[in-house]
BANUDO-30416 format. One line per field, with one value per residue: residue number from 0; residue in three letters; x, y, z of N, C-alpha, C in turn. Coordinates in pm, 1 decimal, decimal comma. Layout:
resi = NUM | ...
resn = ALA | ...
n.c1 = X | ...
n.c2 = Y | ...
n.c3 = Z | ...
ca.c1 = X | ...
ca.c2 = Y | ...
ca.c3 = Z | ...
c.c1 = X | ...
c.c2 = Y | ...
c.c3 = Z | ...
END
This chain:
resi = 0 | 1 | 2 | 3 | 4 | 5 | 6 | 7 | 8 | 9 | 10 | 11 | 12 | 13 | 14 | 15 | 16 | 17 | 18 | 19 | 20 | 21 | 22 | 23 | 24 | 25 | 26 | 27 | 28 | 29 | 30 | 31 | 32 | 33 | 34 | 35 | 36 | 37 | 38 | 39 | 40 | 41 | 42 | 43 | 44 | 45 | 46 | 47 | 48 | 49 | 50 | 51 | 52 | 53 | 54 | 55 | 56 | 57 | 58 | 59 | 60 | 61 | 62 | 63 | 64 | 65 | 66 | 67 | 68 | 69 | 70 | 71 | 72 | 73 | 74 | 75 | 76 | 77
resn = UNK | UNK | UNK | UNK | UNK | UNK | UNK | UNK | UNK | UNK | UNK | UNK | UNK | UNK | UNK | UNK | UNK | UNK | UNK | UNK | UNK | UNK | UNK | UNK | UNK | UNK | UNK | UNK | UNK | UNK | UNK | UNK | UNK | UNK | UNK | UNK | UNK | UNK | UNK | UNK | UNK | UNK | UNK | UNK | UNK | UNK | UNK | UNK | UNK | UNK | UNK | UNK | UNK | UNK | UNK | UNK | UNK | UNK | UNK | UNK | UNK | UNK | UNK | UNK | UNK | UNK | UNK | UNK | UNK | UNK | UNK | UNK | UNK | UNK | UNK | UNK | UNK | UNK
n.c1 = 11078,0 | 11094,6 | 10850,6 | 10801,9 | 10840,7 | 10596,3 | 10653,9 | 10460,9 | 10261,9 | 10313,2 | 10097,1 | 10035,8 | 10092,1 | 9837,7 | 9780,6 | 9774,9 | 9482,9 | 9494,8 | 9423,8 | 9415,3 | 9438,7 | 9411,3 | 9500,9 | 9465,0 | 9709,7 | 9764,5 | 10074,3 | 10127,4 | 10037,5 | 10160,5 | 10374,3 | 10413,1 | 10332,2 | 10539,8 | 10758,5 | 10650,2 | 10700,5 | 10954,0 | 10992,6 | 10936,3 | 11052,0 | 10895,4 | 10744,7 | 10510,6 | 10282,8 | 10239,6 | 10156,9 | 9917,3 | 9750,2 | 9806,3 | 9643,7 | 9452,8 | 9336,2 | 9158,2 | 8931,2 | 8900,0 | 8833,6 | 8688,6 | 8426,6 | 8350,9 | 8306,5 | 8069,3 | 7756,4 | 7520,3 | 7174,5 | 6990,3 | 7127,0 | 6978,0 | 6699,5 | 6379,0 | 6290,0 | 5983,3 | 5914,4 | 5792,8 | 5909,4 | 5848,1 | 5861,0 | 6108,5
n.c2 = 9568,8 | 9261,4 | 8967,9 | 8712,5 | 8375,2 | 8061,3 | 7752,4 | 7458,5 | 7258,8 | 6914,9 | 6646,0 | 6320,9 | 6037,3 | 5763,2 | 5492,2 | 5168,7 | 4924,6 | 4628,0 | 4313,8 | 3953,0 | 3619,9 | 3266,4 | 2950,3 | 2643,1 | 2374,1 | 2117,9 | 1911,3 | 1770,4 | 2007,4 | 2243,2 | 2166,7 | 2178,1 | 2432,6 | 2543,2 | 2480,0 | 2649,2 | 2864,3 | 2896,5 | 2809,7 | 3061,0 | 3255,6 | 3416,2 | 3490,3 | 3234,7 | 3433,1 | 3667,9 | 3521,4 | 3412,6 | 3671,9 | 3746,2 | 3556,6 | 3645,1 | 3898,7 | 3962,3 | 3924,5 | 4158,7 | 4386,2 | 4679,8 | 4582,1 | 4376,1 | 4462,5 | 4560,9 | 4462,0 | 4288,0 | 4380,8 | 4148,3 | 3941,5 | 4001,7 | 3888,4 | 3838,9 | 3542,4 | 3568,6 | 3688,1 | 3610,9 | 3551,9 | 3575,4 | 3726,0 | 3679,7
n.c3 = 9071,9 | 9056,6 | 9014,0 | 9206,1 | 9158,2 | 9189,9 | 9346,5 | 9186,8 | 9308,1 | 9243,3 | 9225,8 | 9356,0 | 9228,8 | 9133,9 | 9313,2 | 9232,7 | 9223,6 | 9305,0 | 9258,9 | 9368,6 | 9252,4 | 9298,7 | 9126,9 | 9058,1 | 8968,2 | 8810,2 | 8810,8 | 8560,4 | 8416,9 | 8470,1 | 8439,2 | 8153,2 | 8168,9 | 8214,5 | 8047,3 | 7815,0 | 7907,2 | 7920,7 | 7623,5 | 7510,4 | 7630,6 | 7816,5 | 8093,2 | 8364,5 | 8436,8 | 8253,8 | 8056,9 | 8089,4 | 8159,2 | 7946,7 | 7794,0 | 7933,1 | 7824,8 | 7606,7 | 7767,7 | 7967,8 | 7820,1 | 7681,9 | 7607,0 | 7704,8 | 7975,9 | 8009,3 | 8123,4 | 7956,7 | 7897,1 | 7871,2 | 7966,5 | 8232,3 | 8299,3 | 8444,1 | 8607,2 | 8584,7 | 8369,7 | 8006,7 | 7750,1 | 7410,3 | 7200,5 | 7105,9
ca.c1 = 11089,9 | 11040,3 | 10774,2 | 10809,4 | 10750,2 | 10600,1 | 10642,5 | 10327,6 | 10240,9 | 10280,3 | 9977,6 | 10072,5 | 10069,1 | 9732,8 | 9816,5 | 9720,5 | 9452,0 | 9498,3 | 9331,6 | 9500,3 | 9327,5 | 9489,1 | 9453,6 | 9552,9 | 9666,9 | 9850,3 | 10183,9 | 10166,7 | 10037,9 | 10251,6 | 10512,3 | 10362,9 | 10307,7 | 10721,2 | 10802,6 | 10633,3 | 10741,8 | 11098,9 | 11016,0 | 10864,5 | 11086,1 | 10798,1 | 10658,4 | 10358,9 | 10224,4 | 10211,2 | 10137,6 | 9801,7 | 9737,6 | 9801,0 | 9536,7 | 9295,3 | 9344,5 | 9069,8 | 8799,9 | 8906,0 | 8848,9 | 8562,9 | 8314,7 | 8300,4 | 8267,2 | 7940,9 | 7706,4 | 7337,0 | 7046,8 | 6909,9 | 7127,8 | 6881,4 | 6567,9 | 6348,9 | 6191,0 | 5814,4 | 5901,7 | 5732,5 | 5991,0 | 5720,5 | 5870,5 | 6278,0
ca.c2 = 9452,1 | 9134,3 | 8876,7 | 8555,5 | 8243,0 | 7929,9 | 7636,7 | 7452,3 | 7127,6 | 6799,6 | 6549,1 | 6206,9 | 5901,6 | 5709,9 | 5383,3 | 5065,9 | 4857,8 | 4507,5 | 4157,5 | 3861,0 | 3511,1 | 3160,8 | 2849,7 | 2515,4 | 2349,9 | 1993,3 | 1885,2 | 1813,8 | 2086,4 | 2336,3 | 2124,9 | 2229,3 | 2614,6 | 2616,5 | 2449,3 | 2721,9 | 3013,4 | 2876,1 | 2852,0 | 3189,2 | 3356,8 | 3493,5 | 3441,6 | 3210,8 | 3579,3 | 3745,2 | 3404,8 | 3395,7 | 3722,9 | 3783,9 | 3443,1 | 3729,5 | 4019,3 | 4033,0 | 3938,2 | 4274,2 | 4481,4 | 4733,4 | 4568,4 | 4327,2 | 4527,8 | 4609,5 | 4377,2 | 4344,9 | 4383,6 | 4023,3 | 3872,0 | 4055,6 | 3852,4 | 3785,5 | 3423,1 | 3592,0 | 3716,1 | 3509,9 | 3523,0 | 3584,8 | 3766,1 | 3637,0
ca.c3 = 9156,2 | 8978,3 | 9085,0 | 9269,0 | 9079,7 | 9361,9 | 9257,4 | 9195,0 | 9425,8 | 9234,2 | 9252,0 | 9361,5 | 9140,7 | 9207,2 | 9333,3 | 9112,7 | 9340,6 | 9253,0 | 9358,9 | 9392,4 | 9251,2 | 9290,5 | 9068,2 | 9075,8 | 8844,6 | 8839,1 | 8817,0 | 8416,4 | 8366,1 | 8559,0 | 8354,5 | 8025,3 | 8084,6 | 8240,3 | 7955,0 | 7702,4 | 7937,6 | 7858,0 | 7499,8 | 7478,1 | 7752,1 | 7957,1 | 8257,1 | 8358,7 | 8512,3 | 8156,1 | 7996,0 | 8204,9 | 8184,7 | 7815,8 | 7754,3 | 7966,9 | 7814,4 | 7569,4 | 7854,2 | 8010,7 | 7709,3 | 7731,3 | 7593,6 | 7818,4 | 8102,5 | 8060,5 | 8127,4 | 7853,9 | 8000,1 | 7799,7 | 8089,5 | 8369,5 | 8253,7 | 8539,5 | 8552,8 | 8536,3 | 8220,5 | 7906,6 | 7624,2 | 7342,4 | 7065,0 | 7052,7
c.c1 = 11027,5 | 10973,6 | 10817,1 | 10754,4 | 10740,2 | 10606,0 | 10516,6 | 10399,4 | 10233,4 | 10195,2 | 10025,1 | 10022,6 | 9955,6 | 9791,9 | 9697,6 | 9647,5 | 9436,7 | 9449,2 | 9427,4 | 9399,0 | 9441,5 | 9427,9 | 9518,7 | 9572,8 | 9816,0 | 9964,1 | 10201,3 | 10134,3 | 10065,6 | 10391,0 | 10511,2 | 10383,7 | 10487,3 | 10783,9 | 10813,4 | 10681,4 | 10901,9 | 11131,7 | 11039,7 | 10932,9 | 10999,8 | 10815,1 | 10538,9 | 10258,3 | 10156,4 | 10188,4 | 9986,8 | 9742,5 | 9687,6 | 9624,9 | 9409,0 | 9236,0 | 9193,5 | 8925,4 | 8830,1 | 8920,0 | 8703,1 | 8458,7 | 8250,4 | 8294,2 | 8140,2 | 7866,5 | 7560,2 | 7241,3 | 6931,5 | 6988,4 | 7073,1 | 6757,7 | 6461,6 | 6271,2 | 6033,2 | 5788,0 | 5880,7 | 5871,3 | 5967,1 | 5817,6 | 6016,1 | 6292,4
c.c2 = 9332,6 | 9006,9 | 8736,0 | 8475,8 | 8120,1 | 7850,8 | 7532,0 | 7297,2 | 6994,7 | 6695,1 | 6449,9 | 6102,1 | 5844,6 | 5566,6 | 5276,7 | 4944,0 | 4711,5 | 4364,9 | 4070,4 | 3705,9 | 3437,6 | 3056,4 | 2742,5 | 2452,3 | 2158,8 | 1961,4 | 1855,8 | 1896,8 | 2219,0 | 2278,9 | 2215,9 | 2418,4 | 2650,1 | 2614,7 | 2554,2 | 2859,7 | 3004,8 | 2897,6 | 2997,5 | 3300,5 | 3430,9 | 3445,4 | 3400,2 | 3292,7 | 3639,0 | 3635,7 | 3446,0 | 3526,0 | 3818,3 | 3698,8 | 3555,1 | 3815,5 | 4024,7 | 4004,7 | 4117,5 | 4394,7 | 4577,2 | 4683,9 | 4436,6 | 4314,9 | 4562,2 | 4504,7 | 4384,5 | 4272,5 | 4187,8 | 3932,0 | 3875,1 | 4008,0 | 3784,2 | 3671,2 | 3461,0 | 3633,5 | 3609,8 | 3585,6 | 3487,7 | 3585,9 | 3721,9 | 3536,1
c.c3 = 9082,8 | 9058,1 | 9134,2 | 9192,3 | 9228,9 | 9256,5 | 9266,8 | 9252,8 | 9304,8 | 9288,8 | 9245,8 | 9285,9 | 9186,2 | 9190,2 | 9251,8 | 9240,5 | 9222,8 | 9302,4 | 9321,7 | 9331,7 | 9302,0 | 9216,2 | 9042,3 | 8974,1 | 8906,0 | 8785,4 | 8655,4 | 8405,6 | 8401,1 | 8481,9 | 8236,3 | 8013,0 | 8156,5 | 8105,6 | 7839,5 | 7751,9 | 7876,1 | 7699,4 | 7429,9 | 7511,6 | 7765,2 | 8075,3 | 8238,2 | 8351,1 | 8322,0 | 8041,6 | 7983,7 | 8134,1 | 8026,0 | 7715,1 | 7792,6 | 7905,6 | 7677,8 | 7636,9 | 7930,9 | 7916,4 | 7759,6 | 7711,0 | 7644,6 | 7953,9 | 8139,3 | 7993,8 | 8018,7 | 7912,8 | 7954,0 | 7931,6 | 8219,6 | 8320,9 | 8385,2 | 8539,6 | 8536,0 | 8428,1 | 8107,1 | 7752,7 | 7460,5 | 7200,9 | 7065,8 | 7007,4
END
């Protein structure tokens, strides 16, 4: 008698949590970045986003402790 195969349970995709900013920007210069999305064929979105991309790299995710300095601290030896 030959065994049953089950079929195993697929684990659902983890959903991508995302924030939302907004930024204003003025009428030349909402001209300017259509203008270069046209040049470029992008989008403002991956324009923007591309300008971010090396603040969201790892190593500036983590914050150094020389920015946690508390004002009672004397600043002697740096």
């Amino acid at each position: 008698m030959p065994l049953k195969r089950t079929k195993k349970k697929k684990k659902g995709q983890r959903r991508l949590k995302s924030k939302t900013i907004t930024i204003k920007l003025t009428g030349l210069q909402m001209l300017a970045l259509q203008n270069y999305c046209r040049l470029h064929q992008t989008t403002p979105n991956r324009v923007i986003k591309g300008r971010l991309a090396p603040f969201f790299s790892e190593k500036f995710r983590k914050v150094s402790e020389e920015r946690f300095v508390t004002p009672n601290q004397l600043d002697l030896f740096s």
